[in-house]
Backbone as a printed PyTorch tensor [residue, N CA C, xyz], in Angstrom:
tensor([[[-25.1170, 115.5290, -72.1330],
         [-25.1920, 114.2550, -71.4570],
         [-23.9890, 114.1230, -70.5330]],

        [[-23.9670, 114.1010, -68.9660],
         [-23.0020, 113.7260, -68.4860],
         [-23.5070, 113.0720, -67.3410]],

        [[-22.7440, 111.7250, -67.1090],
         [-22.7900, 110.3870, -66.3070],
         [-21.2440, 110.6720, -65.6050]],

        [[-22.0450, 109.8490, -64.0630],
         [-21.1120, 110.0380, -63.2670],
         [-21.0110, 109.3560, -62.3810]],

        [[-19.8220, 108.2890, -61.9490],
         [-19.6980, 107.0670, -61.4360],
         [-18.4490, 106.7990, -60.9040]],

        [[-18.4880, 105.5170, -60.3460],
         [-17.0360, 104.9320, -59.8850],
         [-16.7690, 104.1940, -60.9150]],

        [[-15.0350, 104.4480, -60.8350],
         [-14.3800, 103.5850, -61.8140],
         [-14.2220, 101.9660, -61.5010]],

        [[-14.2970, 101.5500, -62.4950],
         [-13.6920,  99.9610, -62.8540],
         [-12.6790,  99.8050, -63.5570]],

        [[-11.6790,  99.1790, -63.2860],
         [-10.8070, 100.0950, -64.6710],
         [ -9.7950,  98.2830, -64.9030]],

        [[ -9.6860,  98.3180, -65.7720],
         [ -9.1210,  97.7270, -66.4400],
         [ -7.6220,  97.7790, -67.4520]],

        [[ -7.0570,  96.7790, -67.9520],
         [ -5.8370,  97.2900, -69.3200],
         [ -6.4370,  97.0410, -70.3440]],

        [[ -5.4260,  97.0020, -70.8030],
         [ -5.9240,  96.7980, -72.6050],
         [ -6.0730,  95.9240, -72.9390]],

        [[ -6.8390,  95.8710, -74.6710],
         [ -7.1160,  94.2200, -75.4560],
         [ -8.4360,  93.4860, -74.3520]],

        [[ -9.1540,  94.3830, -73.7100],
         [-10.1340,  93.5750, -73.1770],
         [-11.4700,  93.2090, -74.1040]],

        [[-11.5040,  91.9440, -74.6500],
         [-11.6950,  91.4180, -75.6450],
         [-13.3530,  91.0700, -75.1990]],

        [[-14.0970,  90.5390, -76.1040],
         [-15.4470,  90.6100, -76.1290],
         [-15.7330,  89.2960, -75.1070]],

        [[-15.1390,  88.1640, -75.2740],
         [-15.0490,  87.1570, -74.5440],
         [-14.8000,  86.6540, -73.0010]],

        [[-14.1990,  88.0780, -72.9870],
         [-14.1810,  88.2190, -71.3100],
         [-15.2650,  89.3290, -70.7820]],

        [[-15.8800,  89.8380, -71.9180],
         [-16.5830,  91.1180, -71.0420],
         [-18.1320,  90.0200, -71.4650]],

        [[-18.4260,  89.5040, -72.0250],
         [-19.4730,  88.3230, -71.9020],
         [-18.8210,  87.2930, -72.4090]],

        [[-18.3050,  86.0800, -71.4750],
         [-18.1310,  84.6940, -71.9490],
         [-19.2920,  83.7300, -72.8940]],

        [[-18.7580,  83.8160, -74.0510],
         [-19.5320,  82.6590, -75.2150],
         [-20.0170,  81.8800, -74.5970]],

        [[-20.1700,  81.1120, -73.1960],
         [-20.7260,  79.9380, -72.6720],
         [-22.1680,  80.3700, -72.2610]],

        [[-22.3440,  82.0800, -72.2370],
         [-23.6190,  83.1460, -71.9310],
         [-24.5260,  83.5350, -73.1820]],

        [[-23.8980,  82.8620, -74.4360],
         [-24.3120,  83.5420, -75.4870],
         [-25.7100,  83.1220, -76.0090]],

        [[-26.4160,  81.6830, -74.9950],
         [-27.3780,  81.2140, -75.0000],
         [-29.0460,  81.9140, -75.4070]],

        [[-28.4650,  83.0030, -74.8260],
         [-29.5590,  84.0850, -74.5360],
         [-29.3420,  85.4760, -74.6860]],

        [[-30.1160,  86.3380, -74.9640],
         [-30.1270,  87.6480, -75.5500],
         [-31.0880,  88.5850, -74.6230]],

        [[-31.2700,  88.3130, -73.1590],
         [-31.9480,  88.6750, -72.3450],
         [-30.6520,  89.6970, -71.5610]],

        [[-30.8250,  90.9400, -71.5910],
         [-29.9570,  91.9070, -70.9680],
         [-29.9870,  91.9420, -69.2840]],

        [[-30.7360,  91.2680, -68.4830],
         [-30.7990,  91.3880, -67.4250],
         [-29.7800,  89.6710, -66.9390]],

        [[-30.0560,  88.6310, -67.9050],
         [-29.6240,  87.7470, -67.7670],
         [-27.7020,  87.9010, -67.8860]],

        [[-27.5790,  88.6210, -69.1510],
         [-25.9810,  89.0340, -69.8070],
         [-25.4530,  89.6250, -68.8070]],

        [[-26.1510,  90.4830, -68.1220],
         [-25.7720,  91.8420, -66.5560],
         [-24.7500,  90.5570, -65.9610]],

        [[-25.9400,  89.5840, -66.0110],
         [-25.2750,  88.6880, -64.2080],
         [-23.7300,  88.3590, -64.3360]],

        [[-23.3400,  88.0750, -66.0670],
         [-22.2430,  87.5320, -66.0980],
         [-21.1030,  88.6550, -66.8710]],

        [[-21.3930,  89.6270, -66.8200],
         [-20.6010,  90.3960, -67.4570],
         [-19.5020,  90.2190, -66.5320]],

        [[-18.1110,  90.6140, -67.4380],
         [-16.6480,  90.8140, -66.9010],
         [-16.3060,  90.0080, -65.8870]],

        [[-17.2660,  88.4070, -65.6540],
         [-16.4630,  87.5790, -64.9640],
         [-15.1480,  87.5160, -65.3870]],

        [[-15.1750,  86.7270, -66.3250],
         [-13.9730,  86.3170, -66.9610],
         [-12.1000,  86.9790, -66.4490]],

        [[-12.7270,  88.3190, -66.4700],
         [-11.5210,  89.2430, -65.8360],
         [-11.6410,  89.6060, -64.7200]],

        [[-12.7730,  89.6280, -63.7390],
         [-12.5160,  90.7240, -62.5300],
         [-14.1380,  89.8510, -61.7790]],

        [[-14.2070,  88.8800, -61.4560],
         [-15.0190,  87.9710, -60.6670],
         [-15.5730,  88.9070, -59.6580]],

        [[-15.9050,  89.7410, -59.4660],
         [-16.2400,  90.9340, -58.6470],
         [-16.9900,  91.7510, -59.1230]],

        [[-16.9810,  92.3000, -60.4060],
         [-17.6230,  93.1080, -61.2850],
         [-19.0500,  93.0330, -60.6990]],

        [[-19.8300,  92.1070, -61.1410],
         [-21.1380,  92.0630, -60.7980],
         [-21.6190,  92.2090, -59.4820]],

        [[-20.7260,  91.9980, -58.5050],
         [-21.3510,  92.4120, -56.9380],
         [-21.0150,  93.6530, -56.8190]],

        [[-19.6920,  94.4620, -57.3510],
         [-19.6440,  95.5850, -56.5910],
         [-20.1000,  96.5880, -57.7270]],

        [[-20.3870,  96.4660, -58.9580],
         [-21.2190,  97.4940, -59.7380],
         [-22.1950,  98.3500, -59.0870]],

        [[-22.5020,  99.2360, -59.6500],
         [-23.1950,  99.8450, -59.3570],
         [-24.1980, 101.0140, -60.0320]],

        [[-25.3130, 101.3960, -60.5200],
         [-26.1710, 101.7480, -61.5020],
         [-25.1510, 103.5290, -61.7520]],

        [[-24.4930, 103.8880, -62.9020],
         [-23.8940, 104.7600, -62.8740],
         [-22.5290, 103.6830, -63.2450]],

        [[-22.0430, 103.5620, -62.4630],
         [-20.2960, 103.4550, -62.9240],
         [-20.0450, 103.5580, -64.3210]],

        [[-18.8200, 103.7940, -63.9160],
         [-17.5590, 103.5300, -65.6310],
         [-16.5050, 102.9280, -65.5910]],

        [[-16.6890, 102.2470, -66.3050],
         [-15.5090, 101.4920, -67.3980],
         [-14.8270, 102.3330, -67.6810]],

        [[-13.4240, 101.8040, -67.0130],
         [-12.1440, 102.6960, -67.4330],
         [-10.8070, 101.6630, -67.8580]],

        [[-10.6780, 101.4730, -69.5980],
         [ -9.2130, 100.7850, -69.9960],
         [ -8.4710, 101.4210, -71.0540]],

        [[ -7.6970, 100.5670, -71.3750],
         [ -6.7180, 101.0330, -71.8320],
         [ -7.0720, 100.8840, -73.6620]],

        [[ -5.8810, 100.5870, -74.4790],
         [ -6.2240, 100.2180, -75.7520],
         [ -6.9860,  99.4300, -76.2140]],

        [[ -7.8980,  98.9540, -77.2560],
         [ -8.1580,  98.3960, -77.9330],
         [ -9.6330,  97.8340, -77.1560]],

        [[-10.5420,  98.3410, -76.3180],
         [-11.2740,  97.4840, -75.7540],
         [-12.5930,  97.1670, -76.8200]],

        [[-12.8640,  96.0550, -76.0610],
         [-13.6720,  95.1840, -77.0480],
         [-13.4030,  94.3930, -78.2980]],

        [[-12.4380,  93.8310, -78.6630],
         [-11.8020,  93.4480, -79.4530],
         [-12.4420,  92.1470, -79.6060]],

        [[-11.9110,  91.2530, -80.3280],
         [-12.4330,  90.3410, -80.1620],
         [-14.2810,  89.6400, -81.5690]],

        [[-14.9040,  88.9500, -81.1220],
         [-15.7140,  88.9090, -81.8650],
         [-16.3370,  90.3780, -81.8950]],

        [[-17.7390,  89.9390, -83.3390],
         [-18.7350,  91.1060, -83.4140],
         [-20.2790,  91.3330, -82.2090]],

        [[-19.7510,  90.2910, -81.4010],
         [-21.3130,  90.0630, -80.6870],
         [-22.0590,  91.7220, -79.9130]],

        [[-23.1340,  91.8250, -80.3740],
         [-24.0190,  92.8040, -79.5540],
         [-24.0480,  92.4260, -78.1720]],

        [[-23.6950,  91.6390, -77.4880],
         [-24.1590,  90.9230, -76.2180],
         [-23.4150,  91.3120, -75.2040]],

        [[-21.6560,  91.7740, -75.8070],
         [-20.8600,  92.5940, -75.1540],
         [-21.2370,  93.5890, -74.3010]],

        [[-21.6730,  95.1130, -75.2850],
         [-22.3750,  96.0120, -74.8360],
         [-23.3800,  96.3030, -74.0500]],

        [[-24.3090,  95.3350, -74.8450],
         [-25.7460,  95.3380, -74.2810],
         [-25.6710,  94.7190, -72.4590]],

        [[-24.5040,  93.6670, -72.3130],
         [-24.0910,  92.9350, -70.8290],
         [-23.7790,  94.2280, -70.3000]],

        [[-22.6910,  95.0980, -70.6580],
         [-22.2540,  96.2700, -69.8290],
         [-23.2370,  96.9230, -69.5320]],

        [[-24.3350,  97.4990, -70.5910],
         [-24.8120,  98.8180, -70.3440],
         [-26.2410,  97.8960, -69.2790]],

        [[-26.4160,  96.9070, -69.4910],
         [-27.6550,  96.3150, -68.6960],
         [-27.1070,  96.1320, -67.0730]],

        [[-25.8000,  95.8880, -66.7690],
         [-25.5190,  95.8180, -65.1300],
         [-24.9340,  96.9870, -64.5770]],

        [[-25.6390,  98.4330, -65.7180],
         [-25.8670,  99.5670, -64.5800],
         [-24.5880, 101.0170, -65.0430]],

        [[-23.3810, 100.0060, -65.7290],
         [-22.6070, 101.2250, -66.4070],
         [-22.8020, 102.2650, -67.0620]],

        [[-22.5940, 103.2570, -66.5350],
         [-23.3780, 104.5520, -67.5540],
         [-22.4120, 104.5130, -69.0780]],

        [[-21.5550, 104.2190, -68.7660],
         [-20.4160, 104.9710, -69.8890],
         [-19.1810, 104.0810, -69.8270]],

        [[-18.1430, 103.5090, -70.9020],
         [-17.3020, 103.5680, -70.9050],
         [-16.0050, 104.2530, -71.8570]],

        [[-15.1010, 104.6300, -70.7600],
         [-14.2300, 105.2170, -71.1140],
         [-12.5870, 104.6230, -71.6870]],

        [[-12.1020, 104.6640, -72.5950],
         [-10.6300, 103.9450, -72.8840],
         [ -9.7690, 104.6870, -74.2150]],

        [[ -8.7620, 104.3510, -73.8180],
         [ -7.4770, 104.7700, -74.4590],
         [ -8.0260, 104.7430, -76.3870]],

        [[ -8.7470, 103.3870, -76.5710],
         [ -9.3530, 103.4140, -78.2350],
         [-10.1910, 101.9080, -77.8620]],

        [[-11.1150, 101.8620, -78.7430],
         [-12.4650, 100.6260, -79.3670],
         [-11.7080, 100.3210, -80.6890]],

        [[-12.0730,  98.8930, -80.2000],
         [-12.4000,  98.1680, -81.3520],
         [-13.3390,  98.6240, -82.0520]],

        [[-12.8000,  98.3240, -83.6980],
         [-14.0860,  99.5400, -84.6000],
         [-15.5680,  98.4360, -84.6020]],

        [[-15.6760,  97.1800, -84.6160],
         [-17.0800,  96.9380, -84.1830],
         [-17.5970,  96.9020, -83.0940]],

        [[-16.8660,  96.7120, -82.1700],
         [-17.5950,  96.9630, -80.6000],
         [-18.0280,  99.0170, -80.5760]],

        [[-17.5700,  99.5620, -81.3550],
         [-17.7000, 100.9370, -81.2770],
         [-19.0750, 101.4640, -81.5950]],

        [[-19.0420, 100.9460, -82.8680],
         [-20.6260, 100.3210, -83.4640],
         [-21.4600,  99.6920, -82.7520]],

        [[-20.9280,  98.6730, -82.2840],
         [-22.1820,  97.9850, -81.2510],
         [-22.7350,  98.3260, -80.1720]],

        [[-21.6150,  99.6160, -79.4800],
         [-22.2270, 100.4710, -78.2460],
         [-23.2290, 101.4370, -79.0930]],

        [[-23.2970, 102.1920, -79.8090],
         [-23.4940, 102.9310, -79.9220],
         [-25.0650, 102.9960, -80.5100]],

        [[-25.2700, 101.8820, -81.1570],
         [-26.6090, 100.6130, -81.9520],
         [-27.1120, 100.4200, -80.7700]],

        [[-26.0940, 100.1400, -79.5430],
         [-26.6970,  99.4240, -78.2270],
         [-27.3420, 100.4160, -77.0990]],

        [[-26.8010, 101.6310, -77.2820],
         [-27.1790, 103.2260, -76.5990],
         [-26.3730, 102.5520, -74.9900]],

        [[-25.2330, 102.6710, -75.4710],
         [-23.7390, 102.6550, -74.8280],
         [-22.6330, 103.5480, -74.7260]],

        [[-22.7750, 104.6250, -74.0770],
         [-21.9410, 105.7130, -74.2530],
         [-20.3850, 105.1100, -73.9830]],

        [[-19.5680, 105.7690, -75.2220],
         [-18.4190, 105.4170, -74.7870],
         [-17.9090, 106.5300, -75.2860]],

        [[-16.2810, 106.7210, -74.8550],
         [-15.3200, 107.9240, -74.7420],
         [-13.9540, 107.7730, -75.3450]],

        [[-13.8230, 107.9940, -76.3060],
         [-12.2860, 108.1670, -76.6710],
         [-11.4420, 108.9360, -76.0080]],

        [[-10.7540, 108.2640, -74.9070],
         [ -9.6260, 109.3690, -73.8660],
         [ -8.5320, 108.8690, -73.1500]],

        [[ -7.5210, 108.6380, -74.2160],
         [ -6.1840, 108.1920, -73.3850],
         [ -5.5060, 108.3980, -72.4480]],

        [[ -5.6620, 109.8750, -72.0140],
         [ -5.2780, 110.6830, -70.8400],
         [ -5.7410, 110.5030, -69.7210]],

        [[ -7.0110, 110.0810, -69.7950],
         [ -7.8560, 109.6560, -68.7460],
         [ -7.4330, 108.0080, -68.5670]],

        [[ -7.2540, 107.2800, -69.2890],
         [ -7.3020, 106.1140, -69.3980],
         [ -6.2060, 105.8070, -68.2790]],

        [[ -5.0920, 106.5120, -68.6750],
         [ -3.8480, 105.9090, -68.1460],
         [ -3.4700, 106.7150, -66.9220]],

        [[ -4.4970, 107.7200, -66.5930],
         [ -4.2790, 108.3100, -65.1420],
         [ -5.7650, 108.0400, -64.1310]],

        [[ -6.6560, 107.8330, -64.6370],
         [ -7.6220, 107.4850, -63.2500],
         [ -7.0840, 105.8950, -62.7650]],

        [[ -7.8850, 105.8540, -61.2940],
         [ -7.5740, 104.4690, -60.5290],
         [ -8.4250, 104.0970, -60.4580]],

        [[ -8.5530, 102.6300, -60.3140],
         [-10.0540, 101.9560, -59.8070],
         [-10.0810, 102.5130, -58.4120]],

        [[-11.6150, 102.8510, -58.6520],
         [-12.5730, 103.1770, -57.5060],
         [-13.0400, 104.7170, -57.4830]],

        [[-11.6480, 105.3860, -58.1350],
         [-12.2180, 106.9170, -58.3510],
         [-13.1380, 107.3240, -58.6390]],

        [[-13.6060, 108.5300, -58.7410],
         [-15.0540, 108.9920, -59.1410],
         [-14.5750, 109.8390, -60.5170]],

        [[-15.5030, 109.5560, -61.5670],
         [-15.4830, 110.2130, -63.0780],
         [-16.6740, 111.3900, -62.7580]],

        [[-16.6150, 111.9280, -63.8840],
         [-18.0810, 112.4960, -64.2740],
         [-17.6940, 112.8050, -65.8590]],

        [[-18.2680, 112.4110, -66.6230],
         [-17.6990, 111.9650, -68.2180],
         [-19.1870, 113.0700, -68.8460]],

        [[-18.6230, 114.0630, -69.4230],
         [-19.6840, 115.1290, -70.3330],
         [-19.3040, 115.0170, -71.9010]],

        [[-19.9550, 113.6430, -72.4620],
         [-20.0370, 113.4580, -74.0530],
         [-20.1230, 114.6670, -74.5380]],

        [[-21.1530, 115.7240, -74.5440],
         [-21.1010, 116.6850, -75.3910],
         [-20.1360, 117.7000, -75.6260]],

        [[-19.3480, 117.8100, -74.1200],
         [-18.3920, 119.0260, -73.5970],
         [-17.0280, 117.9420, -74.4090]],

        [[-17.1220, 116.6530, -74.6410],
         [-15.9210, 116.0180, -74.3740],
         [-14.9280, 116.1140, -73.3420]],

        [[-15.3330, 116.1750, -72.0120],
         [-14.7390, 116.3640, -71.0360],
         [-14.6430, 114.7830, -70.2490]],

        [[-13.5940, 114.4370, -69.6250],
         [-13.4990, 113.7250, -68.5290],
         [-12.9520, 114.4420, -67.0510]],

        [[-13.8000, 114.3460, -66.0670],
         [-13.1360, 114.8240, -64.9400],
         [-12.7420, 113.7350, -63.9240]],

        [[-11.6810, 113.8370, -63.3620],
         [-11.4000, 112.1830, -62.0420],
         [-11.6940, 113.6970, -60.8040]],

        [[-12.8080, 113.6340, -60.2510],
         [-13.1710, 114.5160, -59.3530],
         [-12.4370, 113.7370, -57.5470]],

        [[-11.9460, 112.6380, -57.7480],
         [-10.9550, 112.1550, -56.4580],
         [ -9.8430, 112.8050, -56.6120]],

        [[ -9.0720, 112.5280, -57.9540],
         [ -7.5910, 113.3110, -58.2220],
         [ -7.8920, 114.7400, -58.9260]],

        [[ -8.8790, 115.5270, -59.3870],
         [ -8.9160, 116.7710, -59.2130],
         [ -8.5660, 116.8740, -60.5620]],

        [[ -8.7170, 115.9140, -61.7230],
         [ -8.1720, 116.6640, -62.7600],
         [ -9.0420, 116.8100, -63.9780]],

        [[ -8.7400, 117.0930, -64.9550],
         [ -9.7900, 116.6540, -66.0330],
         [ -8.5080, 116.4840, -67.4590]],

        [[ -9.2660, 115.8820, -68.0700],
         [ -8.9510, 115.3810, -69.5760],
         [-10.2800, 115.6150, -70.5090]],

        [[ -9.1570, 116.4340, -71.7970],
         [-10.0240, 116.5990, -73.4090],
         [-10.2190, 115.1970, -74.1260]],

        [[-11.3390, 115.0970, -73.9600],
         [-12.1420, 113.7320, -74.8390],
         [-12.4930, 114.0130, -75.9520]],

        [[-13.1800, 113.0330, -77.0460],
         [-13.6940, 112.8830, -78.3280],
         [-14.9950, 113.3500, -77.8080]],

        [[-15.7010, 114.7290, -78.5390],
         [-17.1820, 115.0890, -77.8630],
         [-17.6800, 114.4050, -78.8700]],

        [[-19.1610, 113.9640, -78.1850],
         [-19.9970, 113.3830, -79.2150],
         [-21.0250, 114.0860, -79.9060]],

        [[-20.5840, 114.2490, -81.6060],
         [-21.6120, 115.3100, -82.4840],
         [-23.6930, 114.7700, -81.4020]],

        [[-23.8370, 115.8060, -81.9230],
         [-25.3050, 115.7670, -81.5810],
         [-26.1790, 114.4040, -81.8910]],

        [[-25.7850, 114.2250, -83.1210],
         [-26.5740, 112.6930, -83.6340],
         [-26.3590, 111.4780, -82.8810]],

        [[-24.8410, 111.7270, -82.4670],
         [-24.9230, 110.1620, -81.8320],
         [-25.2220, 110.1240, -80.2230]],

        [[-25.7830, 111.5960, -80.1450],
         [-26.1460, 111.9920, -78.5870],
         [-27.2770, 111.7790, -78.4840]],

        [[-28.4120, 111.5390, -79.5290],
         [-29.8770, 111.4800, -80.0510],
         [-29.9710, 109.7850, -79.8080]],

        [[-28.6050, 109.3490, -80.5310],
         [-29.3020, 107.9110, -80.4360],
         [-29.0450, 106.9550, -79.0560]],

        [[-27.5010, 107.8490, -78.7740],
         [-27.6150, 107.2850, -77.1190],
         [-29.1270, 107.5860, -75.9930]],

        [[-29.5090, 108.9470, -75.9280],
         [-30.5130, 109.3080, -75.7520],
         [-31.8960, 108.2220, -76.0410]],

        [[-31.6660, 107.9890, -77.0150],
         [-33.1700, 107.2910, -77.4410],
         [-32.9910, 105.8600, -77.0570]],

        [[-31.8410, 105.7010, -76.5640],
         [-31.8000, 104.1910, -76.1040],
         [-30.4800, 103.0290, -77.2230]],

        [[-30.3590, 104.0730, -77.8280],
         [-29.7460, 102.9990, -79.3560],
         [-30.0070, 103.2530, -80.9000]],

        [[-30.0220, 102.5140, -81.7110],
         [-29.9950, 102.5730, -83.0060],
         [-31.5910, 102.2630, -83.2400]],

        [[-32.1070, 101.1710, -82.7340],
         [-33.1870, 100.5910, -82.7720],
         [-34.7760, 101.5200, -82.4410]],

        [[-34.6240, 101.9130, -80.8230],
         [-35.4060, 102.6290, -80.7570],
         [-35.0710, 103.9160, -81.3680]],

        [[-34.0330, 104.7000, -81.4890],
         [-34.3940, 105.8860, -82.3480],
         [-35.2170, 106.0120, -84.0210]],

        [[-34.4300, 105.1400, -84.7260],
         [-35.6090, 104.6240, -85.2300],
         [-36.8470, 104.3610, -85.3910]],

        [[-37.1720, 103.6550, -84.8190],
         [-38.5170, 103.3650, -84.2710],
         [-39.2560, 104.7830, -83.9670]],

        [[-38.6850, 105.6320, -83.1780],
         [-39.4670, 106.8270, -82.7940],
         [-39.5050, 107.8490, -84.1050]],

        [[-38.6560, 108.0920, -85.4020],
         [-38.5420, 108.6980, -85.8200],
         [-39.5380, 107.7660, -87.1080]],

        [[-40.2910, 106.4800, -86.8340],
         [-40.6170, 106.3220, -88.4100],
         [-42.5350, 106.5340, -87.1200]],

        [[-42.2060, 106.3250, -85.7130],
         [-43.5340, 107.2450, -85.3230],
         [-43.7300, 108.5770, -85.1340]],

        [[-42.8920, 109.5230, -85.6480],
         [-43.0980, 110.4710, -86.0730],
         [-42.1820, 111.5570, -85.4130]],

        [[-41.5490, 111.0210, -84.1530],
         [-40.6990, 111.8670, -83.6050],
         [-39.5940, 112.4670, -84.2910]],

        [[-39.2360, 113.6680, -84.2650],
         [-37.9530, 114.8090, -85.1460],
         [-37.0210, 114.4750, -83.8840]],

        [[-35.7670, 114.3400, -84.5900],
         [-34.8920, 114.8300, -83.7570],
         [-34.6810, 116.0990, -83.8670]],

        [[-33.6430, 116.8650, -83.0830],
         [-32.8040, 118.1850, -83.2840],
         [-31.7880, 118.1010, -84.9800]],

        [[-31.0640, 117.0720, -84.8170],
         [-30.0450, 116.8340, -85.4880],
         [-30.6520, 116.6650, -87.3470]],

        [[-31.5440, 115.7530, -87.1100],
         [-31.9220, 114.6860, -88.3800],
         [-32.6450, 115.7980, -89.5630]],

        [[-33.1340, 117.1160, -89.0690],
         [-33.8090, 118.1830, -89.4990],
         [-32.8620, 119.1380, -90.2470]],

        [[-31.5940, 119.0020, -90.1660],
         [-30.6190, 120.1820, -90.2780],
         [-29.9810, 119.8700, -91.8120]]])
């Protein structure tokens, strides 16, 4: 699996509340969550996104409450992937339930710029900043949780595997 985008990049402690404001929490419609993602911090986000980009911060992102609405806002206004220094351990969970690729990579974190171009290979655990020419060793993602990003999430993989679909992984 590798996604490849312009950066957004952010610092650290970017907390659940700014990446969907509670005043949005009305609704559980992912196209609706898109519109308002990452106001809170960067009032821009939603116009200059773009289907592909990445999320690039620092420590601790997603912090904050347990809401699914976080993720599901990011990965619905087009982000392929995000990348940061470390997750919060339930937002980590909730990407991943949410079929939200994300990247454990500090090296990357604290040397790409907004606007650069990534190309992020979960399986290789690779990050490359193909503007500054470099790459960084990431957390690769075992096969299973490449199945459920793949399948969309926690939900639909599921779903496909109690209609009969095998994974690679689930067989071994």
């Amino acid at each position: 699996m590798i996604f490849e985008g312009t950066v957004h990049k952010y610092g650290r402690d970017v907390d659940t509340d700014v990446i969907i404001p509670a005043r949005y929490l009305n609704t559980s419609d992912p196209a609706e969550l898109a519109r308002h993602c990452m106001e809170d911090i960067d009032d821009q986000f939603v116009a200059t996104v773009q289907p592909g980009d990445v999320i690039v911060a620092g420590e601790n992102f997603g912090c904050g409450s347990s809401r699914e609405h976080a993720p599901v806002s990011i990965k619905a206004s087009g982000v392929s992937c995000v990348v940061a220094s470390s997750f919060a351990r339930i937002f980590y969970r909730n990407a991943i339930n949410t079929g939200l690729p994300i990247v454990v990579c500090p090296e990357a974190a604290r040397a790409v710029a907004k606007g650069d171009r990534l190309r992020v290979d979960v399986a290789a655990g690779r990050v490359d900043d193909l503007t500054q020419g470099t790459s960084f060793a990431a957390d690769a993602f075992p096969p299973f949780m490449q199945e459920l990003i793949e399948a969309g999430g926690l939900l639909p993989y599921v779903q496909g595997r109690l209609a009969g679909k095998e994974c690679e992984s689930c067989t071994r």
